[in-house]
Structures are given as C-alpha cells and as structure tokens.
DSSP file (Angstrom, degrees, kcal/mol; ACC not computed):
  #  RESIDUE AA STRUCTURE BP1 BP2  ACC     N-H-->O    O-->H-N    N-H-->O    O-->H-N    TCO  KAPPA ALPHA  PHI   PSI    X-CA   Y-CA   Z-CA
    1    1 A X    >>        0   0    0      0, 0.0     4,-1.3     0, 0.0     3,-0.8   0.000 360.0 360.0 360.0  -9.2 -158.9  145.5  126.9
    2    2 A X  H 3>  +     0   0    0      1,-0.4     4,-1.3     2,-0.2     5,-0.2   0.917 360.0  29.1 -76.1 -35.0 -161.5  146.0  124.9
    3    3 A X  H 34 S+     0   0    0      2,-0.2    -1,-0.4     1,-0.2     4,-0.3   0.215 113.4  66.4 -89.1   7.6 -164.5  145.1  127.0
    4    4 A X  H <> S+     0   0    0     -3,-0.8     4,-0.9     3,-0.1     8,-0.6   0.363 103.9  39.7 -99.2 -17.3 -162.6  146.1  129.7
    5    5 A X  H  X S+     0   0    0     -4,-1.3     4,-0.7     3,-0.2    -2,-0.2   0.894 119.9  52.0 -98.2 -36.9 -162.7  150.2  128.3
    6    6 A X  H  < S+     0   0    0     -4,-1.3    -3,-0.2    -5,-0.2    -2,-0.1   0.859 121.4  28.9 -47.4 -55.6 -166.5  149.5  127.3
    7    7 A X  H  4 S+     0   0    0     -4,-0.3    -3,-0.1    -5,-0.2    -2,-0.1   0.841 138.5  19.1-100.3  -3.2 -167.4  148.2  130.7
    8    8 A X  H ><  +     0   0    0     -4,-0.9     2,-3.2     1,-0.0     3,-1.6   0.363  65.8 169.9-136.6  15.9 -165.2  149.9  133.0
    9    9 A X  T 3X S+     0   0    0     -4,-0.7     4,-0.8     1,-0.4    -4,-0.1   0.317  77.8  63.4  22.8 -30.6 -163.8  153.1  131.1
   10   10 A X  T 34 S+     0   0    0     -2,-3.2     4,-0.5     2,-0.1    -1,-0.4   0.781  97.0  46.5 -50.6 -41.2 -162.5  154.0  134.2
   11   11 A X  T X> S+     0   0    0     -3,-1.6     3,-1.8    -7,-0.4     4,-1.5   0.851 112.3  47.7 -85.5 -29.5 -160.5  151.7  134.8
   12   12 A X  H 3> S+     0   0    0     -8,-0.6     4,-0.8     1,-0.3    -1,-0.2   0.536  97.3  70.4-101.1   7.2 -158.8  151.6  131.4
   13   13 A X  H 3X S+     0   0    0     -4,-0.8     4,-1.0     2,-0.1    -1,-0.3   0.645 105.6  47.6 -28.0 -49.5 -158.4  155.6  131.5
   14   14 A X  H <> S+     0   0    0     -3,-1.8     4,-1.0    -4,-0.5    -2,-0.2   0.636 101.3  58.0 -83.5 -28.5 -155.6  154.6  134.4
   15   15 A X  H >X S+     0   0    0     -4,-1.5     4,-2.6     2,-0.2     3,-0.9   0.984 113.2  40.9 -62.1 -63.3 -154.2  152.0  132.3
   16   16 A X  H 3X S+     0   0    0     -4,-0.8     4,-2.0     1,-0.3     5,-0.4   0.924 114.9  51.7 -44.3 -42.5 -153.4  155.2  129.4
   17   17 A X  H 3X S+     0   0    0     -4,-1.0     4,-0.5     1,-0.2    -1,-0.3   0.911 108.0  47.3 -87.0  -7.6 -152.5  157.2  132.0
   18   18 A X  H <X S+     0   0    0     -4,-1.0     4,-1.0    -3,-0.9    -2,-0.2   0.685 111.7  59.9 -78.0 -19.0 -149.8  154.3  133.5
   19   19 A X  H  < S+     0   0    0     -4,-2.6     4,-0.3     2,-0.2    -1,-0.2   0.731 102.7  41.6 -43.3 -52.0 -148.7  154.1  129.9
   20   20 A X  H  X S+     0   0    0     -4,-2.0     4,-1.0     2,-0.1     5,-0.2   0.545 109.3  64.7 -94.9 -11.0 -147.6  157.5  129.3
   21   21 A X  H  X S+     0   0    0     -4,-0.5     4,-2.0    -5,-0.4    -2,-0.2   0.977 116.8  30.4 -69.7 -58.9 -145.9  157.4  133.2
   22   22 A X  H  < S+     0   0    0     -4,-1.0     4,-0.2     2,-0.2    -2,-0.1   0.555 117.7  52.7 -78.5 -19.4 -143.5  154.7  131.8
   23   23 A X  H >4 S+     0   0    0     -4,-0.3     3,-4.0     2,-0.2    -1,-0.1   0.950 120.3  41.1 -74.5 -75.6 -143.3  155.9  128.0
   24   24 A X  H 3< S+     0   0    0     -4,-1.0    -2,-0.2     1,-0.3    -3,-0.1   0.763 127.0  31.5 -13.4 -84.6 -142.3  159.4  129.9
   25   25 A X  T 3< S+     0   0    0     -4,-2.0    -1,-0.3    -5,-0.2    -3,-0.2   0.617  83.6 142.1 -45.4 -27.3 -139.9  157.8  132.7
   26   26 A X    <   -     0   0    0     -3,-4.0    -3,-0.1    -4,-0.2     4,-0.0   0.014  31.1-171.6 -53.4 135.7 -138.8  154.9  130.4
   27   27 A X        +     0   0    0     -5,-0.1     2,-0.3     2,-0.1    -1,-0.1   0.150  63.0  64.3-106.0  20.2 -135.0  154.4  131.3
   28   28 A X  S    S-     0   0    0      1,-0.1     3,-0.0     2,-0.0     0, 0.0  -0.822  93.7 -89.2-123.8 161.8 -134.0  151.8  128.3
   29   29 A X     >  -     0   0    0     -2,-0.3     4,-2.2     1,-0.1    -1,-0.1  -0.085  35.2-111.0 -60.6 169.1 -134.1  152.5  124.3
   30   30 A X  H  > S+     0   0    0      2,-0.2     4,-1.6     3,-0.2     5,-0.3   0.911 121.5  57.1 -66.7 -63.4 -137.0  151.9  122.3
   31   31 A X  H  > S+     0   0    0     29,-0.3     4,-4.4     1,-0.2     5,-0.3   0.936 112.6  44.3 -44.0 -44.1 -135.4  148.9  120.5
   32   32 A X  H  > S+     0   0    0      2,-0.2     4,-1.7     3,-0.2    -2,-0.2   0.951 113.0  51.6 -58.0 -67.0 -134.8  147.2  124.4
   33   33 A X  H  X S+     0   0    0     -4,-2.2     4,-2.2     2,-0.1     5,-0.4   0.935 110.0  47.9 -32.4 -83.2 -138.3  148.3  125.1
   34   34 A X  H  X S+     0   0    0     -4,-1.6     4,-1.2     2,-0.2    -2,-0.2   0.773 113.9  46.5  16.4 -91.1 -139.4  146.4  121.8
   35   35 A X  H >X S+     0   0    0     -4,-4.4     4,-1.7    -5,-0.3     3,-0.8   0.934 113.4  53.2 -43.1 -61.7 -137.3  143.0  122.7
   36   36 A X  H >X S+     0   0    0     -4,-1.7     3,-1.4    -5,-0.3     4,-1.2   0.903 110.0  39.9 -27.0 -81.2 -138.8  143.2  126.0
   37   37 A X  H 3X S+     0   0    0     -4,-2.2     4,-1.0     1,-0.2    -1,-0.3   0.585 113.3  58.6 -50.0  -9.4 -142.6  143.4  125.2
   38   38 A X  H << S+     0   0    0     -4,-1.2     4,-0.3    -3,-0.8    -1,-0.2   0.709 108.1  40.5-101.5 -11.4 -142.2  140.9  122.4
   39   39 A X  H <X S+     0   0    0     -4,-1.7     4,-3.0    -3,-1.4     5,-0.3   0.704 118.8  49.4 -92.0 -15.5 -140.7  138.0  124.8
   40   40 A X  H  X S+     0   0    0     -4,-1.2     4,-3.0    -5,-0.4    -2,-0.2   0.918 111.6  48.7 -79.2 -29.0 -143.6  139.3  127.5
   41   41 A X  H  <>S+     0   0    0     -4,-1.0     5,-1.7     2,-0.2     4,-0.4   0.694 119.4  40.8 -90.0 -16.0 -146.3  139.0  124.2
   42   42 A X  H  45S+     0   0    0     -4,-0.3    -2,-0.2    -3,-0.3    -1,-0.2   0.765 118.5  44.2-107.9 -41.9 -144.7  135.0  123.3
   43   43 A X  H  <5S+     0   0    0     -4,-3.0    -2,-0.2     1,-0.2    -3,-0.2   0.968 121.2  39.3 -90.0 -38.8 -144.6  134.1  126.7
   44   44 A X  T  <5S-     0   0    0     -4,-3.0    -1,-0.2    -5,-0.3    -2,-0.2   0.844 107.8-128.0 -27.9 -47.2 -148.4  135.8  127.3
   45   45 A X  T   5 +     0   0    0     -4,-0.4     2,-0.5     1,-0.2    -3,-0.2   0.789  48.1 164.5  -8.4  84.5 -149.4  134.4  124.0
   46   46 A X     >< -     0   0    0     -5,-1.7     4,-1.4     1,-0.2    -1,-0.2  -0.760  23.5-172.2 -66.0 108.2 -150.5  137.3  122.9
   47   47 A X  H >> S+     0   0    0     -2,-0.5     4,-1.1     2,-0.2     3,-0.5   0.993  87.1  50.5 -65.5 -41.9 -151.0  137.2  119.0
   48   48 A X  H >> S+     0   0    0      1,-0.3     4,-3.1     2,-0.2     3,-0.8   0.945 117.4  41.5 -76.4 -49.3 -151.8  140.9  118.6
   49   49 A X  H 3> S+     0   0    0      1,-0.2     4,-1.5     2,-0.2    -1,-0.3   0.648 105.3  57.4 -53.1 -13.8 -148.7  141.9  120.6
   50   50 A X  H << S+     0   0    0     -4,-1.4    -1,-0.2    -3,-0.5    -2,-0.2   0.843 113.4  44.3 -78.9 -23.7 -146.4  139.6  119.4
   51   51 A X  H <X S+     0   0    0     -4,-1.1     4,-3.1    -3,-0.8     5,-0.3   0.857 111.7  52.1 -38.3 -67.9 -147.3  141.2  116.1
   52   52 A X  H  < S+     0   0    0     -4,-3.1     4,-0.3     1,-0.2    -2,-0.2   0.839 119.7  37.5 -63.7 -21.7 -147.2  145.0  117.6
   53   53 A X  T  < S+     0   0    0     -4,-1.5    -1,-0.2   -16,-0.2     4,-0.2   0.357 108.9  57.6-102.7  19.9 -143.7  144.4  119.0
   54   54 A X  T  > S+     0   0    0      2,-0.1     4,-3.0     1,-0.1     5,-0.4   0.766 118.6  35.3 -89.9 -46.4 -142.4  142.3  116.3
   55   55 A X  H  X S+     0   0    0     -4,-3.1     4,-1.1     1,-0.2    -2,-0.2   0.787 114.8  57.6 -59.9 -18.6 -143.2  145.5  114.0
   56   56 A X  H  > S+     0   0    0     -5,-0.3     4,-2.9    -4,-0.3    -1,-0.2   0.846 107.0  44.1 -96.4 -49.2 -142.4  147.7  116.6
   57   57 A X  H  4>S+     0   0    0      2,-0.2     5,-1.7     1,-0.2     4,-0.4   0.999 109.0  58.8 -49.7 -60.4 -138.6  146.3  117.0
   58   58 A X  H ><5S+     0   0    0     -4,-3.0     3,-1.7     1,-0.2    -2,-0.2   0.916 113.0  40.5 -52.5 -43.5 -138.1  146.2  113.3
   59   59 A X  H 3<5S+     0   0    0     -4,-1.1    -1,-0.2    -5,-0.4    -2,-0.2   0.940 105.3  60.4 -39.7 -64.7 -138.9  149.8  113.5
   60   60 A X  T 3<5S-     0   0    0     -4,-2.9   -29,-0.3    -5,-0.1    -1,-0.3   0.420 132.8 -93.1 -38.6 -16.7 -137.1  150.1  116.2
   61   61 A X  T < 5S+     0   0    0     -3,-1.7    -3,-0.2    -4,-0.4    -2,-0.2   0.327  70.5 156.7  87.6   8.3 -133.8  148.9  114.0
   62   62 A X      < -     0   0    0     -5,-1.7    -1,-0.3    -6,-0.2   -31,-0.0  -0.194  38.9-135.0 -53.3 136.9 -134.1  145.4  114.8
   63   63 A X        -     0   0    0      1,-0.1    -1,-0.2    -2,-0.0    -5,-0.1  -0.059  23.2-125.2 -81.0 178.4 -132.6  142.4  112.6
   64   64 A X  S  > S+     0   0    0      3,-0.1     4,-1.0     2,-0.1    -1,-0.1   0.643 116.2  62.2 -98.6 -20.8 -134.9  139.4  112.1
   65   65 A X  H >> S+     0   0    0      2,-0.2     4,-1.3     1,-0.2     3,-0.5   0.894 101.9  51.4 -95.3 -47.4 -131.9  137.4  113.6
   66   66 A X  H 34 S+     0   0    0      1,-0.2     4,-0.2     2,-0.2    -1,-0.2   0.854 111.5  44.9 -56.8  -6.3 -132.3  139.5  117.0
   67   67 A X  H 3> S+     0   0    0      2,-0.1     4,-2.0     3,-0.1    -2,-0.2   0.851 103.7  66.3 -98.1 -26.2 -135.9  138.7  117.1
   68   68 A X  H <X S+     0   0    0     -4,-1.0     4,-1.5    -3,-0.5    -2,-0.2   0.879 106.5  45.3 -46.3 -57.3 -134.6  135.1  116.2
   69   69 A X  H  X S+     0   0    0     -4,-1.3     4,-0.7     2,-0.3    -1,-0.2   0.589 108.4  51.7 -45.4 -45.3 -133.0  135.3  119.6
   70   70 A X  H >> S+     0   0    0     -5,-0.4     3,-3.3    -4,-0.2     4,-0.6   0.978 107.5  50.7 -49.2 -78.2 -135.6  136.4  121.3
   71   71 A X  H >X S+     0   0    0     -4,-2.0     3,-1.9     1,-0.5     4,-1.4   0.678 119.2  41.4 -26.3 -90.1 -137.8  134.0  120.0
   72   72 A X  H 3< S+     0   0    0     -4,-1.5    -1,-0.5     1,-0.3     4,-0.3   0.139 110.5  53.1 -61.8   1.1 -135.3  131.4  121.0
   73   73 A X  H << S+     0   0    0     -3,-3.3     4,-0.4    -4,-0.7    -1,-0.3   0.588 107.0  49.3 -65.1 -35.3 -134.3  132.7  124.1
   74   74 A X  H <X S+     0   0    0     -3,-1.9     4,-2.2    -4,-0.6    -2,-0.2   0.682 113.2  53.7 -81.1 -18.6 -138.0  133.0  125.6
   75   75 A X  H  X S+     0   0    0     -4,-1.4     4,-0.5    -5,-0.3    -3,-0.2   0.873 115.0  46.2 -65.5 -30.7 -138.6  128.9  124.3
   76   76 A X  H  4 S+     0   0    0     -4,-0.3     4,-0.4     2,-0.2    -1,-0.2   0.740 109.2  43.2 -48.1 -66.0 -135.9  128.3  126.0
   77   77 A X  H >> S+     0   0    0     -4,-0.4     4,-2.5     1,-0.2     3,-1.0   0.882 113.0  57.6 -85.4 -47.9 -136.2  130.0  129.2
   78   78 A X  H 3X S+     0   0    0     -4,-2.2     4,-1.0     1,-0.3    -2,-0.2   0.534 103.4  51.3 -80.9  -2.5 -139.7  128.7  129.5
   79   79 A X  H 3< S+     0   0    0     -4,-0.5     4,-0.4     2,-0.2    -1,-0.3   0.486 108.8  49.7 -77.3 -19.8 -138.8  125.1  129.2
   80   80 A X  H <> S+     0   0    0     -3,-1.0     4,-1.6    -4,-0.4    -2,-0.2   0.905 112.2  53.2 -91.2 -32.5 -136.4  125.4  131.8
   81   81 A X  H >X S+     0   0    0     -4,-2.5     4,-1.0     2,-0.2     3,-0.6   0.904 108.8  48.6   8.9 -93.8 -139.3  127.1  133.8
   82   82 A X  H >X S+     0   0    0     -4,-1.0     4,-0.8     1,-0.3     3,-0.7   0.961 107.4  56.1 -48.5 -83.0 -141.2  124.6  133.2
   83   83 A X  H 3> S+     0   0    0     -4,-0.4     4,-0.7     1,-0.2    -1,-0.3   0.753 109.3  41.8  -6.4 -74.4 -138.7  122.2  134.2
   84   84 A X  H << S+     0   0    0     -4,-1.6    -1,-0.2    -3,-0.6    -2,-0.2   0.683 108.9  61.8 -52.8 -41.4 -138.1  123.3  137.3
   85   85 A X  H << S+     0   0    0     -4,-1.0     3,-0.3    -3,-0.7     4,-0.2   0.940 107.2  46.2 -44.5 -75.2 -141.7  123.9  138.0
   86   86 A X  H  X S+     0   0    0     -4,-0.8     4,-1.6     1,-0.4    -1,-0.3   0.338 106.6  51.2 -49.0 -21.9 -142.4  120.4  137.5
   87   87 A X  H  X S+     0   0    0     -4,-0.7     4,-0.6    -5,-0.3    -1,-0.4   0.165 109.8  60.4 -89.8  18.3 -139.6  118.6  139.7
   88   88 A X  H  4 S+     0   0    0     -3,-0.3    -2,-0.2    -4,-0.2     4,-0.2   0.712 113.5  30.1 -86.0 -36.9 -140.9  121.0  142.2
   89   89 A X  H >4 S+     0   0    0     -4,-0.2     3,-0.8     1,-0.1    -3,-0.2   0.917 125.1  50.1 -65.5 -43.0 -144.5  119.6  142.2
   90   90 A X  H 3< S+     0   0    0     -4,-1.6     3,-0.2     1,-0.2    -3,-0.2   0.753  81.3  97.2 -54.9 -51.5 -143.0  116.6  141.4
   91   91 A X  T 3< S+     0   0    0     -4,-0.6     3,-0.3     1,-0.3    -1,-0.2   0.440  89.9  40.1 -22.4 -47.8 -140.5  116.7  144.3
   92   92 A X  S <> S+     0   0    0     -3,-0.8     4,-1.1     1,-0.3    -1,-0.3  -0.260  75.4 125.2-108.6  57.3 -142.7  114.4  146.9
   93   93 A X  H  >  +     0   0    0     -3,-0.2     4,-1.0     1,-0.2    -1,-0.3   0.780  63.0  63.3 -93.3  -7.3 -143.9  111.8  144.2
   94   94 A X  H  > S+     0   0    0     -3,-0.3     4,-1.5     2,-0.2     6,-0.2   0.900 108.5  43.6 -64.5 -46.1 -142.6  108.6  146.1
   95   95 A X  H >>>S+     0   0    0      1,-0.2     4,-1.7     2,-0.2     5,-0.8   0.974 111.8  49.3 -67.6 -32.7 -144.9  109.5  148.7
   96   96 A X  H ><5S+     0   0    0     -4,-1.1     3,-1.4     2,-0.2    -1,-0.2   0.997 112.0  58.5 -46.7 -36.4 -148.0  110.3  145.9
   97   97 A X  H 3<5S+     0   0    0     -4,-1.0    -1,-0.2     1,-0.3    -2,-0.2   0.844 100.8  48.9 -69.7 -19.1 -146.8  106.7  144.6
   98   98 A X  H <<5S-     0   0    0     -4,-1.5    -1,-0.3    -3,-0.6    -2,-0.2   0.232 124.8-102.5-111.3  14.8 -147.5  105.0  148.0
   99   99 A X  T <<5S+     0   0    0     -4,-1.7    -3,-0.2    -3,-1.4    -2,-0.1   0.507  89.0 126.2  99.6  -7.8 -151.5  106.8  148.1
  100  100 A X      < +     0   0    0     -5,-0.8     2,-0.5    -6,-0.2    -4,-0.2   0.704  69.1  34.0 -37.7 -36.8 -149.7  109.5  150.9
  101  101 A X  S    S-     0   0    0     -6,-0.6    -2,-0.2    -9,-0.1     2,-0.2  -0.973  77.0-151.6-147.2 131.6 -150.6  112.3  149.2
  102  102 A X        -     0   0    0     -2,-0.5     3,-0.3     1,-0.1    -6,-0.0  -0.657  13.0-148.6-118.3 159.6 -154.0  113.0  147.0
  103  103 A X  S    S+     0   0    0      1,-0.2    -1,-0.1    -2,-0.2    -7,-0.0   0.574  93.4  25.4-100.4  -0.2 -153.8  115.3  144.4
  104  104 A X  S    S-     0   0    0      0, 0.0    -1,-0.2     0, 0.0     0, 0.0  -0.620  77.5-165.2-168.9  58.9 -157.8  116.5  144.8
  105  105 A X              0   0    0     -3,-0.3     0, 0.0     1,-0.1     0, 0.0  -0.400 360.0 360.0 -69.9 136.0 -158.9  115.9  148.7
  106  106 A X              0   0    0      0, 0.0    -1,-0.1     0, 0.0     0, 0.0   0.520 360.0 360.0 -93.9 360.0 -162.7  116.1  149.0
C-alpha cells in the first residue's frame, strides 16, 4: 500500500475510508475479526499481516493453541484446495497423454 498511497493517494484515502465502514458496521467480535485476517494474511502470505493479526488476536484474548488451529486449519484447507484444483486441471489428462490437447497453443 505503500506506493500505492504515494502514487495514487486517492485511491488509498477510499481504502481508509472502507476500513472505518466495516470497523463501524463490523457484525463479529474483535477476536473473530483477528482469526479471520490472520488465516486471510497465511493464505495471502503476507508477513506483515500475519504478524499484525497474530498480535492483534493475542490482544484480542487469543491462546497460542487457537492460533495453532488456525494455522492448521488454513494448511489444511489449502491443500485440499489445491487438491481439487489440480484433478480439475488434471481432469482431461488421458487426452493431454495422447498429444489432444496442448497446454500452450501458438
């Protein structure tokens, strides 16, 4: 965000003010907020947000074994992702085996 508030200052004025709409509105606890951003900051991999909502949970009243959970709960969920992802590309690979289908047509 940072070059993005240096070169477009506009835009990232609207970000603040879509920030304080949702802080305002927010219909979940802080700790639940917290948990949230911190699987969104692992699966991003953000470092500097997985930092601010690991600190921000603990604040929040959080164990280290519910962030434990997290943690394993978004590795988890993104390998089965992933999983899925891949027999979905995967899905027509007899014909890819027989030269049917090119992965990079010119």
């Amino acid at each position: 965000m940072r070059i993005l508030e240096e070169w477009f200052p506009e835009f990232a004025k609207e970000l603040d003010k879509i920030d304080e709409l949702y802080k305002d509105k927010r219909m979940i606890d802080e700790k639940t907020y917290q948990f949230i951003c911190f699987a969104m900051a692992i699966k991003g991999r953000s470092a500097p947000c997985v930092r601010k909502h690991f600190k921000g949970a603990l604040e929040s009243g959080a164990t280290l074994k519910e962030l434990a959970y997290i943690m394993a709960l978004v590795v988890r969920e993104s390998a089965g992702n992933d999983d899925c992802w891949v027999h979905d590309v995967l899905s027509d690979y007899k014909e890819m085996m027989r030269d049917n289908i090119q992965c990079c047509p010119k």
